[in-house]
C-alpha positions in Angstrom: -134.3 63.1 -246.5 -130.3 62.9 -245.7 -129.6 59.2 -244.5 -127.6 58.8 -241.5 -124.3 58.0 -243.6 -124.9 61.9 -245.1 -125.4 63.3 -241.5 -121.7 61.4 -240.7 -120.2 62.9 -243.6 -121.1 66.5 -242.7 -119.3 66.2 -239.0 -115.8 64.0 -239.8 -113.8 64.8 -243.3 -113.3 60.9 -243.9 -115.7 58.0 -245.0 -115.1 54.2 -245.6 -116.9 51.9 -247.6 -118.6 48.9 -245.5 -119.9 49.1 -241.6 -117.6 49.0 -239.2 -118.5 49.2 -235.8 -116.1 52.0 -233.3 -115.2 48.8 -231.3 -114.3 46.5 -234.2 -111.9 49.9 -235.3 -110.6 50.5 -231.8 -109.4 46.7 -231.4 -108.1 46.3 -234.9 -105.9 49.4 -233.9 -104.8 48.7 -230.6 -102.7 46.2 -231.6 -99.6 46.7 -233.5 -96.0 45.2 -233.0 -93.1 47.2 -231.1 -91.9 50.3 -232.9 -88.1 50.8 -234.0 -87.6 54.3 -235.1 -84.2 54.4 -236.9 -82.4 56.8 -239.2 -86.5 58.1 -239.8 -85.9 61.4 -239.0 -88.0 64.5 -239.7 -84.2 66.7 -240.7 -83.9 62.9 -243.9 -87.4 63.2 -244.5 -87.5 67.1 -245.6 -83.9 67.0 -246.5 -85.1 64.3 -249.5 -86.9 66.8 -251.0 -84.0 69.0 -252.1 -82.6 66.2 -254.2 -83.7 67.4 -257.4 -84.6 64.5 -258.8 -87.4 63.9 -256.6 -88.9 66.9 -258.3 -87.9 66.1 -261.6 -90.4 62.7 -261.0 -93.6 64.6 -260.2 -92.8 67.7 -263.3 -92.2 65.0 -265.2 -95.6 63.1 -264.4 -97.8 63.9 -267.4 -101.1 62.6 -265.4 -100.2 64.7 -262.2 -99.0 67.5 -263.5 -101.4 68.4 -266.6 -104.1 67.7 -264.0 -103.0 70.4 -262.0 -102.9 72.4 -264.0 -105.8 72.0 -266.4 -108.3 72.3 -262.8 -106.6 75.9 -262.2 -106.8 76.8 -266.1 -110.1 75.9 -266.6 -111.3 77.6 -263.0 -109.2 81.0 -263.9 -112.2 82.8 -263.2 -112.0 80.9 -259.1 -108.2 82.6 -259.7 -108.9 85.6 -260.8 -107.9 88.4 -258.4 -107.6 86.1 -255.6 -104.7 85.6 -252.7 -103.6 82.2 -253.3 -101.7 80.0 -250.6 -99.2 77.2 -252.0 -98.2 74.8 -249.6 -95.4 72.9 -249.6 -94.4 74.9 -252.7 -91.6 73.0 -253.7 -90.4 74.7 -256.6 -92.9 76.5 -257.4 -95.2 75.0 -259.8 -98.6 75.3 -258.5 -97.6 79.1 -257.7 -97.0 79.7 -261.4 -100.2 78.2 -262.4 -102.2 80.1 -259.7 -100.6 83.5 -261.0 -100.9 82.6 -264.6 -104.6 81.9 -264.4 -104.5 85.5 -262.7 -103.8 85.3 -259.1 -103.5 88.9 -257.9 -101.6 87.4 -254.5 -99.7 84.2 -254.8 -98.3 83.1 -251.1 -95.9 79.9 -251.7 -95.1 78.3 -248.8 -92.4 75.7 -248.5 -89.9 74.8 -245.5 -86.8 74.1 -247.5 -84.8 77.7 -248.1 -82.6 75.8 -250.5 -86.2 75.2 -252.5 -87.2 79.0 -251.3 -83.9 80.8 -253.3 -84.5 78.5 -256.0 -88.2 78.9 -256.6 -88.1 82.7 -256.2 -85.3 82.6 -259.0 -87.8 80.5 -261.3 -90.6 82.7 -260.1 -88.8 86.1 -261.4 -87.4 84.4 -264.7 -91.1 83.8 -265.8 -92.2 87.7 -264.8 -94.6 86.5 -262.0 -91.9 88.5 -258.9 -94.2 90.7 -258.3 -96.8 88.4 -257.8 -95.5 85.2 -256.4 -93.8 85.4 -252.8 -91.7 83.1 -251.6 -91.6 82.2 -247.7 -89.6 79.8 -245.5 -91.4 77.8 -243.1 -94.5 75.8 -242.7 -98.2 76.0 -241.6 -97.3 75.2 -238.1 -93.8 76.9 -237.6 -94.8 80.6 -239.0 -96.3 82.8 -237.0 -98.3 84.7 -239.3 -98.6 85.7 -243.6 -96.6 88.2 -244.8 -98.2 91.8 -245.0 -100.6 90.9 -242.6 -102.2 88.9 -244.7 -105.2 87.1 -242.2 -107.4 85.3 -244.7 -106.4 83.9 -248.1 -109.4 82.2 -250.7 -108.2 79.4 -252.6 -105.4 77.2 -250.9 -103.9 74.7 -253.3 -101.2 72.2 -252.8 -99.6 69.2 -254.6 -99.1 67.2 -250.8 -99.7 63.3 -251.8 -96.9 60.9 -251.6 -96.3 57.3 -252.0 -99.5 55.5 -251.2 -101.3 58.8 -250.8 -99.9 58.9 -247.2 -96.5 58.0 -247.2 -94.2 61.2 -246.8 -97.1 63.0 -247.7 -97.7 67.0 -246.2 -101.3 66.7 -245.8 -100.8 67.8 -242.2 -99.1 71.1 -243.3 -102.5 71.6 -245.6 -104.7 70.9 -242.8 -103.0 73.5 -240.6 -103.4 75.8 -242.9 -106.9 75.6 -244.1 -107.7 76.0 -240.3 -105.6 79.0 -239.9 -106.1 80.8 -243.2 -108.6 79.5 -245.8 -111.7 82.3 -245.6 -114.7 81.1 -244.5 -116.2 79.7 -248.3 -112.4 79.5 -249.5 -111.2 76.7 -252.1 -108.9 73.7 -251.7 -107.2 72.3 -254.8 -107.8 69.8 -254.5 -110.2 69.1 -252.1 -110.5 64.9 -252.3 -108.9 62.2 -251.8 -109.9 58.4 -251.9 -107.5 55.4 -251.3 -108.6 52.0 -253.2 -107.5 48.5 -252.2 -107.5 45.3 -254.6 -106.0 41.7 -255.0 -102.7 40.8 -256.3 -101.4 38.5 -258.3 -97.2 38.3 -258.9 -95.8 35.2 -258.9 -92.8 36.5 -260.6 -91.9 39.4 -258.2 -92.9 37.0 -255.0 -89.8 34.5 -256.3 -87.3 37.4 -257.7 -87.6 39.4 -254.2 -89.1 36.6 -251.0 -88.2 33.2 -252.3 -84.8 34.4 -253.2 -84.1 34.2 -249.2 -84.0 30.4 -249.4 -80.6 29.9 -251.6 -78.5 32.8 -251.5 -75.1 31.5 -253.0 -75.8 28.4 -251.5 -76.9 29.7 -248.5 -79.9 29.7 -246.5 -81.3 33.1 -245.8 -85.1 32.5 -245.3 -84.9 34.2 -241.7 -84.6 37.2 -244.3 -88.5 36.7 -245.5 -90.7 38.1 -242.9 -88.7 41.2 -242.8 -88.8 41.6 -246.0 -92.3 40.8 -246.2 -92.9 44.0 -243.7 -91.8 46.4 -246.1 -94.1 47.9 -248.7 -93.1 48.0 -252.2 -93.7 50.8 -254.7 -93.7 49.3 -258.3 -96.1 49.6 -261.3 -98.3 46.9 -262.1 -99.8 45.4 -264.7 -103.9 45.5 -265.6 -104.0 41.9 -265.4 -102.5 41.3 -262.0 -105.4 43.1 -260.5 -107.3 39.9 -260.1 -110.1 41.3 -258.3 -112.8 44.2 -257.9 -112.0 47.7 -255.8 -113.0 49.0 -252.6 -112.2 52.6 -251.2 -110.6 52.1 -247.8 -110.0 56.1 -247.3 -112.5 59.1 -248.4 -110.9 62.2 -247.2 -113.6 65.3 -247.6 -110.2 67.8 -247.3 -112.5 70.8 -246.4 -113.2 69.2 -243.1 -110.8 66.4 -242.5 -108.7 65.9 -239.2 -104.9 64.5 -239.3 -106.2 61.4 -237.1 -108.5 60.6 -240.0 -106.0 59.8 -241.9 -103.2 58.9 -239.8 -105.3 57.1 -237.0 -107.4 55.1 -239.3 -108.8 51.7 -239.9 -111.6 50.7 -242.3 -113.0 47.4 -243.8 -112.9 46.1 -247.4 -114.3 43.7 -249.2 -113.5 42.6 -252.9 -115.0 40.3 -255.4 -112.0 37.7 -257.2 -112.7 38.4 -261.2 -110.9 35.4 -262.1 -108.9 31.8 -260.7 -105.2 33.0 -258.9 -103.2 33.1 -256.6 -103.2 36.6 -253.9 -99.5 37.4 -253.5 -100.5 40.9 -252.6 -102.5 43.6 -251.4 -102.4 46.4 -253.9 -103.5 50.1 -253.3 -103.5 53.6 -255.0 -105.2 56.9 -254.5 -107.2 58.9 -256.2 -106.9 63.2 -256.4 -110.0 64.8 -257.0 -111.0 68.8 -257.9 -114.7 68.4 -257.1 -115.8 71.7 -255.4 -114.7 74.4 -258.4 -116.5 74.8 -261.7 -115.1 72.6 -264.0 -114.2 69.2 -261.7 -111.5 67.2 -262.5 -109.7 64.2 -261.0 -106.7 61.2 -261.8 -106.3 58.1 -260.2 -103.0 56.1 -259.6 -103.9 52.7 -260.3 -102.9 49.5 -262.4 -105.9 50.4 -264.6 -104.9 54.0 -265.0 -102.1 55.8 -267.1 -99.0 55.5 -265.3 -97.8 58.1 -262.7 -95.0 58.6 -260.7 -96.8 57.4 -257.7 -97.2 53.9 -259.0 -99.1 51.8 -257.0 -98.1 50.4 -253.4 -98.3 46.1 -252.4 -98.2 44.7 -249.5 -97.1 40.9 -250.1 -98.4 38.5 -247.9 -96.2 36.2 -245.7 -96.4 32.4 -246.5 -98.2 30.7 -248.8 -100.2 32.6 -251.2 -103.6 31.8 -250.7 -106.1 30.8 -253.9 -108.7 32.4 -255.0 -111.8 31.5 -257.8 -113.9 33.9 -259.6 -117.0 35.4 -257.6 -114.8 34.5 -254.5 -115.2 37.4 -251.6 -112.4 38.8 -249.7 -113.1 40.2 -246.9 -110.6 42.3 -244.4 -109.6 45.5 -242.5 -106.9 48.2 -243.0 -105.1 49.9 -240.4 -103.0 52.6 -241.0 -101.1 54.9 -238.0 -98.3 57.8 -237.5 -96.2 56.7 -234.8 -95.0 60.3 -233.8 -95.9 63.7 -236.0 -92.6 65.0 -236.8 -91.2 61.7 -238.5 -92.1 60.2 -241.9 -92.4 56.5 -239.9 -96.0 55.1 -241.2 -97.3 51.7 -240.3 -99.7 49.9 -242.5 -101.9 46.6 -240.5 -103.9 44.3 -243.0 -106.5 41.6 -242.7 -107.0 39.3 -245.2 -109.8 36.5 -245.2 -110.9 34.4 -248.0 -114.9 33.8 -248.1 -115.5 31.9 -244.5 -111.5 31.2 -244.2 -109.7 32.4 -240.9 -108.5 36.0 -241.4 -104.7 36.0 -241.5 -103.4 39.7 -240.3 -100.0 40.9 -241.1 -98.3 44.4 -240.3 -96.1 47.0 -242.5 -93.6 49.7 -242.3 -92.2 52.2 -243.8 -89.2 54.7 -241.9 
């Protein structure tokens, strides 16, 4: 017999580990400091991407990349003869796998045209012209696929950005699994989990926040809480994770809405492995190909081979607070899209050691 937690995950695309009750989420979001939206806007954010070096990054990424492409290789047969859908091409990467695995249709669709002309050259330098395509625009501007194309069957998409979220196009794939995957279709990938543990970084607490209080003399400590508000993107070490993992985000991406992911708040709770200080909350995501033949997945985090996604902290303000092993931490995370056309993400955290009183602190990114 399903349990009522299976019945959930059949009508919403996201699940959370712990209870959380829809009034506990709806307070926890209502509150959130006032928004400044400057120099975020959605011309920078897509703009980025035709620096080349953010590509460079990602073909470079040995963990990203080869898993890509060894869930497409070793599900040719899922390929095979099928119209396949890149979006947010990019160059052009995922398109070349699809066709090389024997794609008879490959559809890559990317807004950038400076990324378009590019990618088509790189597509017709490897022999794949005929089958790769090229178009400019995105799930939600273009008004239909070319050749009257209505339905395609496997849709795959390298979307994910700092912190899973940040910058990332998972809108653009929602849009257009709703308009084109066939009924039965493929995503690749089609999961994606975000994990949350305890900090410990003494080092990069005194070189970055505690720097504010002498600068040439100077006192700059009005500086901290600012920079306490922004999240930092670094790799970290195995043994600064001083504490067990909890998934915080469980995206199903076969039936997943935008305000899952983008609207969404969700309890944690850790365990401490060992005696520390918290300087930090510290997350990372997980990719998953579950649904094809041959399931494969890579995770981003301190205990996993280094990607170009790193892992994302959010320091806390103040003193850091102390932590023995077997301790429990308990909190919430909050995560929203101020407007849908800007890469502005706000991150809310709670934090509470064993019966201690929650301290709650709030994040942005622009």
């Amino acid at each position: 017999m399903a349990s009522d937690g299976a019945d959930a995950r059949k009508q919403s695309g996201a699940a959370t580990v712990g209870e959380l009750g829809e009034e506990e989420r709806q307070a926890f979001l209502a509150e959130w400091p006032p928004l400044s939206l400057t120099a975020s806007s959605a011309d920078y954010y897509f703009n980025s991407y035709n620096h080349y070096g953010v590509h460079e990054d990602v073909l470079k990424d040995g963990v990203t990349t080869s898993c890509y492409q060894k869930a497409i290789r070793q599900n040719a047969h899922l390929m095979r003869g099928a119209v396949v859908l890149d979006v947010c091409a990019g160059l052009g990467l995922c398109s070349l796998l699809a066709a090389q695995a024997g794609a008879k249709r490959v559809i890559a669709l990317e807004p950038q045209p400076e990324l378009v002309a590019m990618g088509t050259r790189i597509a017709r330098k490897n022999g794949f012209a005929e089958v790769i395509e090229f178009v400019c625009g995105s799930a939600s501007s273009l008004e239909c696929l070319p050749d009257g194309i209505e339905q395609v069957d496997v849709i795959v998409s390298e979307w994910m950005g700092y912190f899973l979220l940040y910058e990332a196009r998972l809108g653009d794939v929602i849009k257009a699994r709703d308009r084109w995957l066939k009924p039965g279709g493929l995503l690749f990938p089609d999961r994606a989990k975000i994990h949350v543990g305890l900090l410990e970084d003494a080092a990069y607490k005194e070189r970055h926040f505690d720097y504010y209080n002498s600068v040439w003399g100077f006192d700059f400590s009005v500086m901290q809480g600012s920079a306490h508000g922004e999240p930092v993107v670094n790799a970290f070490e195995q043994s600064q994770l001083i504490s067990s993992a909890a998934c915080v985000l469980d995206l199903d991406l076969y039936r997943c809405s935008a305000d899952e992911c983008f609207q969404m708040a969700s309890p944690y709770q850790v365990t401490a492995k060992r005696e520390g200080r918290v300087n930090a909350l510290v997350c990372w995501f997980e990719i998953r190909f579950d649904s094809c033949h041959k399931p494969i997945a890579f995770a981003t985090g301190p205990e996993s081979s280094p990607t170009c996604w790193k892992q994302t902290a959010f320091f806390l303000n103040g003193t850091p607070p102390g932590v023995k092993r077997g301790d429990r931490v308990k909190g919430m995370v909050a995560v929203r899209k101020a407007t849908e056309d800007r890469r502005h993400l706000e991150v809310k955290a709670s934090f509470r050691v064993n019966a201690c009183k929650p301290r709650i602190q709030y994040y942005h990114w622009s």
